[in-house]
GUDRENKE-787145 format. One record per residue (C-alpha): z, x negated, y negated. Coordinates in Angstrom, 2 decimals. Each point is the difference from the previous one (the first is absolute). Last residue first. Layout:
BEGIN
<mise <Z, X, Y>>
...
//
This chain:
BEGIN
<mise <12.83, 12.97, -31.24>>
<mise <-4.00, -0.05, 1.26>>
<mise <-1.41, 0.66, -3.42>>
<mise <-3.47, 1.22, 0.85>>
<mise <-3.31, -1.55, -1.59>>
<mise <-0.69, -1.55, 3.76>>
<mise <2.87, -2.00, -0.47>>
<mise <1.89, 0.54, -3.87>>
<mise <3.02, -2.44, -0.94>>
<mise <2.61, 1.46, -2.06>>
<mise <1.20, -1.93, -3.03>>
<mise <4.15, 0.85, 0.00>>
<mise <1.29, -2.54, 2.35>>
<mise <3.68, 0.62, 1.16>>
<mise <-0.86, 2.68, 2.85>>
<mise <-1.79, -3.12, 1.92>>
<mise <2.75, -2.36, 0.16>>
<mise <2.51, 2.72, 1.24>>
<mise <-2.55, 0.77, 2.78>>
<mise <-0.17, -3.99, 0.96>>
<mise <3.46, -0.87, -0.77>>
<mise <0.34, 3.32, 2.81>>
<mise <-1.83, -1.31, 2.69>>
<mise <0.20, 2.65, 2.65>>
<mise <-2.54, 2.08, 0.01>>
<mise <-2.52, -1.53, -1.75>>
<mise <0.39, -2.83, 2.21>>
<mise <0.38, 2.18, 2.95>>
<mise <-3.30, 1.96, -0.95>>
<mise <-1.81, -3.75, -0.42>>
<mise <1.33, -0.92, 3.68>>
<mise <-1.78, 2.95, 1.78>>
<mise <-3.58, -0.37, -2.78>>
<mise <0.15, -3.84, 1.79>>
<mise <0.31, 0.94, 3.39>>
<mise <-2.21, 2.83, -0.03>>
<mise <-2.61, -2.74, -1.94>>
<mise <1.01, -3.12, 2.75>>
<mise <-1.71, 1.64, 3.46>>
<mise <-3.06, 1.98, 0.01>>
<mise <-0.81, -0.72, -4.03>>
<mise <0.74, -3.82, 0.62>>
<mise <-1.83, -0.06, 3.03>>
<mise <-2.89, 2.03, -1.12>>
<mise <-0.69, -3.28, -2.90>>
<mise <0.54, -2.17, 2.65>>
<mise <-3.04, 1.46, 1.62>>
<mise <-1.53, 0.00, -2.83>>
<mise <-0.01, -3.64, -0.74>>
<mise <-1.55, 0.13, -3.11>>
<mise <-3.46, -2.36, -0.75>>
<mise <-1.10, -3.51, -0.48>>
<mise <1.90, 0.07, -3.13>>
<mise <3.65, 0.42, 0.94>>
<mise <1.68, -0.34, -2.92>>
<mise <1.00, 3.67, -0.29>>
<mise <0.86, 0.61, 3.34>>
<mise <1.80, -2.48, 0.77>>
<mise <1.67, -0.34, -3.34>>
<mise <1.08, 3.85, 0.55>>
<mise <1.54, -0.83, 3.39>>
<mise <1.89, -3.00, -1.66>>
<mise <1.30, 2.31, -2.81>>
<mise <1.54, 2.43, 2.58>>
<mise <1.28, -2.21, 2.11>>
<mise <1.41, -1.54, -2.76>>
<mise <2.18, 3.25, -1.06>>
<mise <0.91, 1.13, 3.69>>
<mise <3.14, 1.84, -0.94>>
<mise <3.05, -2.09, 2.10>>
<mise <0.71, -1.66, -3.39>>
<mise <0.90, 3.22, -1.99>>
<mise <2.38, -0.70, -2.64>>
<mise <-1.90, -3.38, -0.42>>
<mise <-3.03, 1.99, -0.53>>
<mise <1.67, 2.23, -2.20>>
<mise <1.67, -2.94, -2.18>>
<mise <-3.35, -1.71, 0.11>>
<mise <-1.98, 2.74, -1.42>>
<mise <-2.59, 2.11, 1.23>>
<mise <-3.10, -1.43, -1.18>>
<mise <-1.82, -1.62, 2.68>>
<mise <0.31, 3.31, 1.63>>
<mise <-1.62, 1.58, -2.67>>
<mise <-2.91, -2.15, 1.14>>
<mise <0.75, 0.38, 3.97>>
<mise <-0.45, 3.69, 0.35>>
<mise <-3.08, 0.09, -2.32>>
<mise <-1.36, -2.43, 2.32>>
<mise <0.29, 1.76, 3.68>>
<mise <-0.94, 3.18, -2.46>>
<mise <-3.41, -1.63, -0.89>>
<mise <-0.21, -1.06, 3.32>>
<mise <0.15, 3.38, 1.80>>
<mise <-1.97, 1.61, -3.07>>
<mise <-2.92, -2.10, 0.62>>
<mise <0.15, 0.65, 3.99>>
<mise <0.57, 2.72, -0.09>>
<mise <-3.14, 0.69, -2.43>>
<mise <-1.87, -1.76, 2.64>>
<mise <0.69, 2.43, 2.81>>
<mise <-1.65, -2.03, 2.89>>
<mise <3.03, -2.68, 0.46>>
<mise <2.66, 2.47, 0.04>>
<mise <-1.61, 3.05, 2.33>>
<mise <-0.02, -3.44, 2.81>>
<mise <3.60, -0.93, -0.61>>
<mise <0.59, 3.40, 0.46>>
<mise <1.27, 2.76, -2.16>>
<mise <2.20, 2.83, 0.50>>
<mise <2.10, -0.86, -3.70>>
<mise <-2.20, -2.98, -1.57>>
<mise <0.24, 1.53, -3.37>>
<mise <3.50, 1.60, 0.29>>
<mise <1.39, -3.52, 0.56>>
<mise <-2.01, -1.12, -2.99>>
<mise <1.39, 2.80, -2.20>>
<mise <3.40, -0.95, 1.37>>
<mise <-0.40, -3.96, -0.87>>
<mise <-1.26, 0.67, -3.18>>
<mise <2.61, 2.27, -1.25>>
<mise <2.55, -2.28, 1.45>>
<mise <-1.24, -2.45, -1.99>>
<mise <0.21, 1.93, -3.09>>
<mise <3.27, 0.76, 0.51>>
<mise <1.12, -3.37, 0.60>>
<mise <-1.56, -0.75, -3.64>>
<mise <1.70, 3.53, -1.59>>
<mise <3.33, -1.77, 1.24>>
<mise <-0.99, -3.03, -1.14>>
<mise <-0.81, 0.84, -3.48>>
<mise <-3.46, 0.87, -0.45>>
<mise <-1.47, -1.28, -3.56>>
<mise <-0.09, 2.29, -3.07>>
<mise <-3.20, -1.03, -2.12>>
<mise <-0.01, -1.37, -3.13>>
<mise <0.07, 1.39, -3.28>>
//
């Protein structure tokens, strides 16, 4: 039996997840707190990434649906960061958590608020997917 995989609803929620935890994260930091923590740091990009990959996934019709969402400046930040091998840029890194992730987690809600193809789409499918061993339906 395989696996239940997110549909795009439970994808955009995921994101959203990650981009509010981040937020929360770096809440009453500095640039300067930022660079010293190290396990910000980690969990900064790691979410910057997460955030991307299911974004990869949403599907076209949503994306299409949605072209003012920023869905390949999402994946080009990631690629950045990811294939970067001297080293992260962190300060682009705070940039995008200072000034794209409210901006991002602000159009998800609307999405999920307002796309109904999207909400119909996702009561139809019967395998529930499981984040964090929780259903998030």
């Amino acid at each position: 039996m395989s696996k239940a995989k997110p549909t795009d609803k439970e994808r955009l929620e995921i994101m959203k997840w990650f981009a509010s935890e981040n937020i929360g994260f770096n809440e009453g930091k500095t640039f300067e707190d930022f660079q010293k923590i190290s396990q910000l740091n980690f969990a900064t990009v790691f979410a910057i990434e997460q955030i991307s990959e299911n974004s990869k996934f949403i599907s076209e019709e949503v994306k299409k649906r949605h072209a003012d969402f920023p869905w390949r400046e999402i994946v080009d930040i990631r690629n950045v960061i990811a294939h970067n091998y001297d080293g992260v840029y962190m300060d682009l890194v705070w940039e995008v958590v200072q000034n794209h992730l409210p901006e991002i987690v602000e159009k998800i809600d609307n999405i999920l608020k307002t796309d109904l193809a999207l909400l119909e789409a996702d009561r139809a499918v019967k395998d529930q997917y499981h984040f964090k061993n929780v259903p998030i339906r």
